[in-house]
N, C-alpha and C positions, 0 to 999 in steps of 0.2 A: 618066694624071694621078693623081697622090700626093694625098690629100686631109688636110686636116693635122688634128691630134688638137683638140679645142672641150671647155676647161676654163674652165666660168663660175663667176664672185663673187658673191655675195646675199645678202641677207637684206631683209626686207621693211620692218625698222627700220634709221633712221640712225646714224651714230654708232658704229658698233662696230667700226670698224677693215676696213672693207669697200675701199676705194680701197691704204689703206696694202698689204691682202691681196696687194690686184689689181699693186700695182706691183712687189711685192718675190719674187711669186712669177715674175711674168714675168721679172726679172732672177735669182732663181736657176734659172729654167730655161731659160736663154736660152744661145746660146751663139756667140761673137762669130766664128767661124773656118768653117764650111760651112752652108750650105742645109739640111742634114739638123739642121742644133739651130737655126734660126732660129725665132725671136719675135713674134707683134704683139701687143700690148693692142690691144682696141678699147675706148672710152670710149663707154657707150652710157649714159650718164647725165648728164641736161640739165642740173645743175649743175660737169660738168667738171673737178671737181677730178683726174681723174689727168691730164687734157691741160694744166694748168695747174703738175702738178709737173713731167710731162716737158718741159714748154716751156723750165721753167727749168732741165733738163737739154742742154742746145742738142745734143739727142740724143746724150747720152757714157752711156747705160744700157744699151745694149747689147742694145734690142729696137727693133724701130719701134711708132709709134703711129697709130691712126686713131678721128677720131671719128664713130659712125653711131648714128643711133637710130632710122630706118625699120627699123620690122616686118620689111619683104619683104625688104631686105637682110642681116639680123639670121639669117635664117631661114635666108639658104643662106654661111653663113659657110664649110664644107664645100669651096666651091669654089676657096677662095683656095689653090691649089696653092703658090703661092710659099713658103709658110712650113710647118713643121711642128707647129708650134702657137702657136693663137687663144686668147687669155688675154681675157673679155669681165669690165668692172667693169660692175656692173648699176645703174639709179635705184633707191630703195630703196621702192619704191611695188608690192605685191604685183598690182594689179591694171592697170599697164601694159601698153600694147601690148608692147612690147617686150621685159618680160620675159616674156610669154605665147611669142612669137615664139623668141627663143635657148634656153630651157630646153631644147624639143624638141628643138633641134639639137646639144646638148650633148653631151661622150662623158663628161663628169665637172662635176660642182659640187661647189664648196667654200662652205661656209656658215659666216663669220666670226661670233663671238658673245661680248660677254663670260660670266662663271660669274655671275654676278648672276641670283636667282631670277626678275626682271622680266624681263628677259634672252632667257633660257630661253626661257621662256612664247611669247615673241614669236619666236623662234629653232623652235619646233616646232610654230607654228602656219605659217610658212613653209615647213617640211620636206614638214607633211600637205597642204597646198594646193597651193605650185608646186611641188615636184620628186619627190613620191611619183605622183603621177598621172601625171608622163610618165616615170615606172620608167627614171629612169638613174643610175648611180653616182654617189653622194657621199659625202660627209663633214662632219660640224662641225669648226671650228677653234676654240677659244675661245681669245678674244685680250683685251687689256687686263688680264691675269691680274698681280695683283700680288706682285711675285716674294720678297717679306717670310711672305707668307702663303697657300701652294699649295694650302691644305687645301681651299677653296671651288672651285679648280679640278676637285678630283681628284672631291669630292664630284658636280658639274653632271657628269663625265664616267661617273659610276654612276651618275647618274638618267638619261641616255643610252641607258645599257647596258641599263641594265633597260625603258625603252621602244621598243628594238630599233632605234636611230637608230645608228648610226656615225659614232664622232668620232676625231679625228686624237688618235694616244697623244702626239706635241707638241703645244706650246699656246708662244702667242705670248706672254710677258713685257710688263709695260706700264715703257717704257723713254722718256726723255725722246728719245732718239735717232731712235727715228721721227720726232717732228716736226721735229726738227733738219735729221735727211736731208733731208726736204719741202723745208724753208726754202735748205734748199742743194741743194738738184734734184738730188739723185742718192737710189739705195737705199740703205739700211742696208747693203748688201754693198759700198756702195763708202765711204761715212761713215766718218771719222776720228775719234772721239771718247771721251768718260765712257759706257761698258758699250757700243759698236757690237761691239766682239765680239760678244759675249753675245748680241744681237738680233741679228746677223747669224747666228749661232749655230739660234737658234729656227728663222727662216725658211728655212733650208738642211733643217735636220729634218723640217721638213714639207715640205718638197720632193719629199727621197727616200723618205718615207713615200707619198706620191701616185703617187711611180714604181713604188714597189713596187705597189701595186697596180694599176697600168697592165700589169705585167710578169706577175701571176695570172692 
């Protein structure tokens, strides 16, 4: 039995583009033709919003969805041989069962954030509590990056640097088009519209950034 690869979403504050993360990374890494690039989100957060955008996908994204937020089942994610990888969107509540439960089972977390100093703050109080202690691969994404003004991005990702945190060298653009995608249930990789390149753009970049380190 194949045990499939467990890439979780977090951050311990709301708001920063944590769901949009979870959805957009499961469909660029998802792949619609064999078993071996197959997808699930799991929706482990008791407000719902990604089983509420895939719903109104009538599943055309090209992963499947499940919602769980027992602990125990959270824990052995691991087992789900059918798929090659568990994409988990987390509550945003540091001290949950359940994020307590999936971090350990992780092979990798991405930690969504905008460049905002407040941000940060809350962004690396997350880092040293849940996912340093259970010593598994991550990364920062800084997202809602406004793309008039990159300098605050670049700057959040040298105070990173310099506190030995690793952050993804793309960063997600704040584009009307994510909420767009939402409102029309699909990702930004499938979205028609004003700059869906350009975000689909972003979220591909980090994609292959995340492989690439799956591949070291």
């Amino acid at each position: 039995m194949t045990s499939p690869r467990v890439l979780v979403v977090l951050n311990g504050k709301g708001g920063v583009g944590k769901t949009t993360t979870a959805i957009n990374l499961a469909a660029a890494l998802s792949g619609k033709d064999s078993k071996q690039n197959s997808v699930l989100l799991v929706d482990s957060d008791p407000q719902k919003s990604a089983t509420w955008w895939f719903e109104r996908s009538e599943g055309a994204m090209g992963f499947d969805l499940a919602q769980e937020t027992d602990p125990a089942l959270l824990s052995e994610l691991r087992q789900l041989s059918d798929y090659a990888l568990v994409v988990v969107d987390t509550p945003p509540a540091l001290a949950s069962d359940a994020l307590k439960s999936v971090v350990p089972a992780a092979d990798y977390v991405v930690l969504p954030t905008p460049p905002a100093p407040m941000d940060l703050t809350a962004l690396i109080e997350t880092v040293r509590e849940a996912v340093m202690p259970a010593e598994v691969d991550y990364r920062v994404l800084l997202t809602r990056v406004d793309p008039r003004s990159l300098g605050e991005a670049l700057e959040a990702q040298k105070t990173l640097m310099e506190l030995g945190i690793p952050a993804c060298n793309a960063f997600i653009r704040a584009y009307k088009a994510h909420e767009r995608a939402a409102l029309d249930g699909v990702s930004v990789l499938q979205w028609r519209g004003r700059n869906a390149r350009e975000a689909e753009a972003d979220y591909r970049r980090v994609a292959e950034e995340i492989q690439r380190d799956w591949r070291d």
